[in-house]
N, C-alpha and C positions, 0 to 999 in steps of 0.2 A: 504494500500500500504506500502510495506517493506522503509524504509526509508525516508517516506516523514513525513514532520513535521505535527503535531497535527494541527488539525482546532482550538484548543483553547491556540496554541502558540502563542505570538506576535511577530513580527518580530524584529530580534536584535535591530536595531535601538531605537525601543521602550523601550528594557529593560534595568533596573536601572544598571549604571557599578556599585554604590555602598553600604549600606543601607538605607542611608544616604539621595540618592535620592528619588524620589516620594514623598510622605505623609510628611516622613517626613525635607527631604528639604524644601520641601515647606511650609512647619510652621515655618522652621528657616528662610525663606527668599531666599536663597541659599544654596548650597550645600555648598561651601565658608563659611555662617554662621554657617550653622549646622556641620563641621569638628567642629570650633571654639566655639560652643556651647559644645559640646561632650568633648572637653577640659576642658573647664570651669567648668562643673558637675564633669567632673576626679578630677581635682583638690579641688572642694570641700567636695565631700564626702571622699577623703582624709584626709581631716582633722581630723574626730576624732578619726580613724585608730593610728592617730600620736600625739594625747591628743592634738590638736588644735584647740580652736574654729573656726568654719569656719566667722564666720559674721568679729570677730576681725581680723582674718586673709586679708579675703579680704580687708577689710575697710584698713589695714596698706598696702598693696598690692599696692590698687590701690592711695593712696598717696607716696609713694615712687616709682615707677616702672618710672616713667620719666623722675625721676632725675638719676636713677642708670647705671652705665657704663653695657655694655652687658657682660662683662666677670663677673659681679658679682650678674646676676639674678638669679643665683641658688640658691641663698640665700635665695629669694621669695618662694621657692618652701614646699609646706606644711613640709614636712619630714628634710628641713633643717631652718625652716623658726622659729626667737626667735622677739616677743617685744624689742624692743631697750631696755624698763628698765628691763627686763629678762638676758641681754644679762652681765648684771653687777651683778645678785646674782651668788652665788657659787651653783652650780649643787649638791653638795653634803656636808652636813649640817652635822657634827657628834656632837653630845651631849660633852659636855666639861665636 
């Protein structure tokens, strides 16, 4: 029949509005988790895109992120993100 839907459609209801859902939502727990997981892996494997180790990273991440004002968490973010004692050598070292 012209127009009618496939016997091996699901019905909208059923289908995923987004990857995210089915399989694998449900390993994250929620769809809410798994946005929040999918973040988490972005931002890690960022890291050594941006010569960051990711373990140091997090690990400084997630001890400062509580205490930091929201206008200055960009600072966390791999690509802007330096060791407090990094933050004090000279980026560029010339032979004397």
């Amino acid at each position: 029949m012209a127009g009618s839907a496939s016997a091996t459609t699901p019905p909208k209801e059923h289908c995923a509005a987004s990857p995210w859902e089915g399989a694998n939502g449900t390993f994250a727990g929620s769809l809410r988790g798994a946005d929040r997981a999918a973040i988490m892996l972005t931002m890690i494997t960022t890291c050594p895109l941006n010569d960051v180790d990711p373990k140091a990273w997090l690990s400084d991440v997630l001890a400062r992120i509580a205490d930091l004002p929201a206008s200055r968490l960009h600072e966390l973010l791999p690509w802007e993100w330096k060791l407090p004692r990094q933050v004090d050598e000279p980026t560029d070292q010339q032979a004397a």
